[in-house]
N, C-alpha and C positions, 0 to 999 in steps of 0.2 A: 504494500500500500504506500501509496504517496502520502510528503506533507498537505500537498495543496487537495490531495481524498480527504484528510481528517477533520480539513478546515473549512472546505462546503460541508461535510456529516454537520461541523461545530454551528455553524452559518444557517444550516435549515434548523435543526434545533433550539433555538434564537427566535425566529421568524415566530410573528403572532401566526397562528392559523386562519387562511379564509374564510370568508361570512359562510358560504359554501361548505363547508369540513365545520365548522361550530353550528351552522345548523344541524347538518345532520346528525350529528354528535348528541345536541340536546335534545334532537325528535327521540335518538336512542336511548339516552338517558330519563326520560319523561316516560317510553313504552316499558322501561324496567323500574319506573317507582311505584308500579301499582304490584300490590302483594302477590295476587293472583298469577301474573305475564311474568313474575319474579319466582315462584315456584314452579312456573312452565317452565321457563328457561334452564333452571336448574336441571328439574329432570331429563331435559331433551340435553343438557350437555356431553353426555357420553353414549346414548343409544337413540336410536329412530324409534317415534313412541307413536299409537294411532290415536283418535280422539277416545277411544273408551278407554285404555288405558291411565290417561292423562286424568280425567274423569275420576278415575277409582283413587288413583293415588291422591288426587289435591280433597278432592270432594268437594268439589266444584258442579254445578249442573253444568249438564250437557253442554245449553246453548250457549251459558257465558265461556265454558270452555275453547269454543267455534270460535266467539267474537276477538276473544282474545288473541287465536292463533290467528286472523286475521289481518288483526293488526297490526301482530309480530310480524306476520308477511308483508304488510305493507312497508312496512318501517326496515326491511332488511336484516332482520334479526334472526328471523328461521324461515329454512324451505320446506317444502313437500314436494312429495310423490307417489304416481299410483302406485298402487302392489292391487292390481282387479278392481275390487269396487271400493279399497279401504286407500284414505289416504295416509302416509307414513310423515310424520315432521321430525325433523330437527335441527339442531344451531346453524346457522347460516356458516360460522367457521371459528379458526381458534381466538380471532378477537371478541368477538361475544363470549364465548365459553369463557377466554381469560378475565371480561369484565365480570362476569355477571360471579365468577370463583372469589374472583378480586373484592368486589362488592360485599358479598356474604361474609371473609374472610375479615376486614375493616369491619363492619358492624359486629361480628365475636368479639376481635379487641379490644373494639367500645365496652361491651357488656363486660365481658372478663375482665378486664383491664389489664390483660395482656400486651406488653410493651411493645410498639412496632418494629419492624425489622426495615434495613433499608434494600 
């Protein structure tokens, strides 16, 4: 690696982020402060889960189940796909998964008062 490679990494690192990149950061931030789309996300981080699944686990009704993964669809948070008639969902990729771990893991500390790490 070059010095003048470390010093654009240093230079974008610096740089306020675009209107563009903080919106959509806070649409995804706003779609993971509601409890419900914050215990989808979690489950759907390591496996493709269908709507009854998700259902059972949160206990959640059905339809607010739907609406919610809806909106994580919209917002680019999770995908789907068929498997026949059932759709399959999960995390969109590993920066969701790392937020949404990251998230969970910050509000323990809170509670615990477990010291942060850097």
């Amino acid at each position: 690696m070059y010095a003048r490679d470390n010093d654009a990494a240093a230079e974008h690192v610096h740089q306020l982020p675009t209107g563009e990149q903080v919106e959509a950061a806070s649409t995804a931030l706003r779609m993971l402060a509601d409890p419900t789309r914050l215990r989808l996300t979690w489950l759907l981080r390591t496996a493709e889960r269908d709507v009854s699944s998700l259902v059972e686990a949160t206990g959640a009704a059905r339809p607010a189940v739907s609406q919610h993964l809806a909106k994580l669809r919209l917002a680019g948070l999770v995908r789907a796909r068929r498997d026949g008639r059932r759709a399959l969902y999960t995390l969109q990729g590993g920066h969701v998964r790392r937020l949404v771990e990251e998230a969970l893991a910050a509000a323990d500390h809170h509670l615990t008062g477990a010291p942060d790490h850097d």
